[in-house]
C-alpha positions in Angstrom: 0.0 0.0 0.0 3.3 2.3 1.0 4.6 1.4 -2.8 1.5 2.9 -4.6 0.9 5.8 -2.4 4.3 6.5 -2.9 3.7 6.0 -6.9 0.9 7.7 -7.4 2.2 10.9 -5.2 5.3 10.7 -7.8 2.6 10.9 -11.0 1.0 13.7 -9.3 4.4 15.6 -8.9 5.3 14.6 -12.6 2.3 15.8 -14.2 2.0 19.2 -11.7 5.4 20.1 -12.7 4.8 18.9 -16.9 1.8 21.8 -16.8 3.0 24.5 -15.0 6.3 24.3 -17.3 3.5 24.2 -20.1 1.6 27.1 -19.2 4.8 29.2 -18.7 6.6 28.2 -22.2 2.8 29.3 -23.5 2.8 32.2 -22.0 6.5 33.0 -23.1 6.2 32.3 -26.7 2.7 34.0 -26.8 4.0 36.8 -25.7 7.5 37.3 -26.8 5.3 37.5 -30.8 3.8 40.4 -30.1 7.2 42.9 -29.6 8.9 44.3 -32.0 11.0 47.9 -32.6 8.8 50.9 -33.4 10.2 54.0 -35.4 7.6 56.0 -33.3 9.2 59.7 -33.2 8.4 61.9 -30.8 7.6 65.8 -30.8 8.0 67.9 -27.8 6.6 71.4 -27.8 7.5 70.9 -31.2 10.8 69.2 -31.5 11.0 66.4 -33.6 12.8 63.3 -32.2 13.4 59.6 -32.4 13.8 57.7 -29.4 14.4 53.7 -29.1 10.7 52.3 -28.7 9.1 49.5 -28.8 5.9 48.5 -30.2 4.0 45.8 -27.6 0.2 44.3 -28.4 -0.3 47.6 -30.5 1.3 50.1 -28.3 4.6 52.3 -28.2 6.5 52.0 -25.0 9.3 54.3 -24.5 12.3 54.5 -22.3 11.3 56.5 -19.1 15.4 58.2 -19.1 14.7 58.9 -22.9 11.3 60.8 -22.0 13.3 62.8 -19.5 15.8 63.6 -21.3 13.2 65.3 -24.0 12.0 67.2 -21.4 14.4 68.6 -19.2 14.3 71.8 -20.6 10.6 72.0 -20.4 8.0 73.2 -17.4 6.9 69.4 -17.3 10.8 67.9 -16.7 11.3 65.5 -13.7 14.3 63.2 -12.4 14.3 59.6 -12.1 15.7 57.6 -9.7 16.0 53.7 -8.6 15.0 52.2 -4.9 16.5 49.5 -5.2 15.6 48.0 -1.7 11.5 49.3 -2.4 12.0 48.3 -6.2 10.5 51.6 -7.1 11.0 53.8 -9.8 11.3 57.8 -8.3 10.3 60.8 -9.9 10.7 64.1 -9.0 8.4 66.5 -11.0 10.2 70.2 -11.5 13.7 68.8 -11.1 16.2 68.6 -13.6 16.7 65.7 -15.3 20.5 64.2 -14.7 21.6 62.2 -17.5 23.3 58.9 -17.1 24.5 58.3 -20.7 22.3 56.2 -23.5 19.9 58.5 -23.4 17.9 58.6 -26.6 20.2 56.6 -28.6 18.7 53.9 -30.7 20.5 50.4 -30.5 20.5 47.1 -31.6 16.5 45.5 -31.4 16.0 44.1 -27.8 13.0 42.8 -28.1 13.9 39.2 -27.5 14.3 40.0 -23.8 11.7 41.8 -23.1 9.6 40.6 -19.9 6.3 42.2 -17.7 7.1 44.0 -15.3 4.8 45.5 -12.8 6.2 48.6 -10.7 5.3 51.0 -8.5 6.2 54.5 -9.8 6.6 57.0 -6.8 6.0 60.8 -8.5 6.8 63.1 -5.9 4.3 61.9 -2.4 2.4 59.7 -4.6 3.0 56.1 -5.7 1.3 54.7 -8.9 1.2 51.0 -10.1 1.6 50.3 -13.7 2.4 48.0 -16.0 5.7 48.4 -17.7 8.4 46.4 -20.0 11.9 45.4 -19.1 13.6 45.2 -21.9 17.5 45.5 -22.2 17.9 46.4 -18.5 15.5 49.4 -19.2 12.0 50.3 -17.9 9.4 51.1 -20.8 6.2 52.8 -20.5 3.2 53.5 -22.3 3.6 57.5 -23.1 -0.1 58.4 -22.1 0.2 56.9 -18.6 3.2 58.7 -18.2 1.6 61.5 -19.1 -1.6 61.1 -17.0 0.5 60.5 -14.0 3.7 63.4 -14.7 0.9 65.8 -16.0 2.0 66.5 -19.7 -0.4 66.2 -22.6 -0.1 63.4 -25.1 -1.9 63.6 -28.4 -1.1 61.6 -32.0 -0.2 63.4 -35.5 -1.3 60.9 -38.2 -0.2 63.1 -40.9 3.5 62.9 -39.4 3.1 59.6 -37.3 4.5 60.9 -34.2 3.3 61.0 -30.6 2.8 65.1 -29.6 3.9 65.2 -25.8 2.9 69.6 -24.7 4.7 70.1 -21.8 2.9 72.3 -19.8 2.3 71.7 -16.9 -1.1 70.4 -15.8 -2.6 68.7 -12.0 -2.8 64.9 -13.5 -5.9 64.5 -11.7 -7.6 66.9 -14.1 -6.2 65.2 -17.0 -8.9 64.3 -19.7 -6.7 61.7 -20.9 -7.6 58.2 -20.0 -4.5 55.9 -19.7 -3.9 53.3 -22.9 -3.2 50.6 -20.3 -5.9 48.0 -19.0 -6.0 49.5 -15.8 -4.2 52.0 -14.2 -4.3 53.0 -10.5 -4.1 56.5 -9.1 -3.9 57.9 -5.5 -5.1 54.0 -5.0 -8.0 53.8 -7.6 -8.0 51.5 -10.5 -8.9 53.2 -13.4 -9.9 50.5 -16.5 
């Protein structure tokens, strides 16, 4: 009776293990087909640039040191900074932005790496979940929910295909703009 107990507990373990490695190789290879490089560029207050991006299930995801580094010299600049014992991204709104080389330099497509990554962005006293892409060793970020939670505006010029960031400054809770993501939460509300 010891023999088969201890037989069928071995099964068990076998098959438990044979799915979950299953449903994570599914979820891997579904997911890694849906990144690629975007040639997205980017105007602020009228600049015209080209950042590295990445397009991800239909939307552009930038660097979040690229997107300071556009607007540094703008009302709507911010610095970034790692926790690395919280594992949360800081950003100070009004500061100025201290480059740590790479900025908006494209590179070799990365897109092979790239993983979900759910942080907590801390803006100034307030801390924001979102969904976000490592790829390379760097965070990417849907432009609109940075925008929703920095305060900038973010609009779309078809005729050009860039993304329009207007840097003025603006309280993100009176933002029009509804984030891109599937949900979003702000000051502790999901927003869908």
């Amino acid at each position: 009776a010891m023999f088969r107990r201890e037989k069928k507990m071995k099964r068990f373990l076998r098959n438990f293990l044979l799915c979950a490695c299953m449903m994570v190789l599914l979820s891997v290879c579904a997911f890694a087909a849906q990144v690629s490089v975007s040639d997205m560029k980017v105007k602020v207050n009228g600049v015209e640039q080209t950042p590295q991006a990445y397009l991800i299930d239909g939307n552009n995801y930038f660097k979040l040191r690229d997107l300071a580094m556009m607007l540094r010299e703008t009302p709507s600049r911010f610095e970034v900074g790692y926790d690395s014992e919280t594992k949360t991204v800081t950003m100070t709104p009004g500061k100025d932005y201290t480059p740590v080389g790479g900025e908006l330099k494209r590179g070799e497509d990365q897109s092979a790496s790239c993983t979900l990554s759910v942080c907590t962005l801390k803006i100034g006293d307030r801390e924001y979940s979102c969904q976000s892409y490592n790829i390379g060793g760097n965070n990417y970020f849907k432009l609109r929910d940075l925008g929703t939670a920095l305060g900038f505006g973010v609009d779309y010029d078809a005729e050009k295909d860039a993304a329009v960031i207007t840097s003025t400054p603006v309280d993100p809770l009176a933002l029009a703009v509804t984030p891109t993501s599937e949900s979003f939460t702000l000051d502790g509300k999901t927003v869908k």
